[in-house]
C-alpha positions, 0 to 999 in steps of 0.5 A: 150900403155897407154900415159903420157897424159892419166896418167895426166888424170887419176889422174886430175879425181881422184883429182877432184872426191876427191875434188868435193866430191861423188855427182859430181863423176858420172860428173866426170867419164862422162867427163873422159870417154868422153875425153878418147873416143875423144882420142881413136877415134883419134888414131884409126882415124890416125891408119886407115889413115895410112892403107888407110882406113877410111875417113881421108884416101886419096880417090882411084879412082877405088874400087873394087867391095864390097862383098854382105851385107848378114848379115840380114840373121843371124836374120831369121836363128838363130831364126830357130835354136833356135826355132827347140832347143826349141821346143825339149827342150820344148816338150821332156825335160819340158814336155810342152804342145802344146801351149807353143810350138804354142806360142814359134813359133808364137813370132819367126814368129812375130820377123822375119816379123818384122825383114824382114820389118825393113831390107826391110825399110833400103834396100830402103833407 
């Protein structure tokens, strides 16, 4: 649903990268898309609000118990796939040697400690 108010917009930037010339459309487009982001912010804000969601909602006195955050496990398995997807391809398709293989898994074995630091950092506080 696009408002009268973002249609006056559209068409205030487009005159003013008109009149302003190339050398100031990027400001142009910056100020637009920053006005239009400020806009979109609050109708999602009010929408939220009127499900009772979100910060402008009214507190609730009781909170039912939140499901686990167990996201941070997609990192380490998707990793394994892959690496497992790899190594085959690696091995059986491009005829690679072992090194290429050792390096593949080695760079997954770096990224998930580094992973599992970070989540542990953000888990502490």
């Amino acid at each position: 649903m696009v408002t009268a108010d973002f249609r006056d917009d559209v068409s205030a930037a487009y005159e003013t990268r008109k009149e302003l010339g190339p050398e100031y459309e990027r400001a142009v487009l910056e100020s637009f898309v920053d006005r239009a982001a400020a806009a979109i912010d609050q109708r999602v804000d009010a929408r939220l609000a009127q499900h009772g969601v979100g910060a402008a909602a009214a507190p609730r006195k009781q909170r039912p118990a939140q499901q686990a955050d167990n996201s941070y496990v997609a990192v380490p398995v998707f990793s394994l796939i892959f690496g497992v997807g790899g190594s085959i391809w690696l091995t059986a398709i491009a005829r690679a040697e072992a090194d290429a293989v050792f390096a593949m898994w080695l760079g997954i074995v770096l990224l998930n400690l580094v992973f599992a630091r970070l989540v542990r950092n953000l888990h502490r506080g």
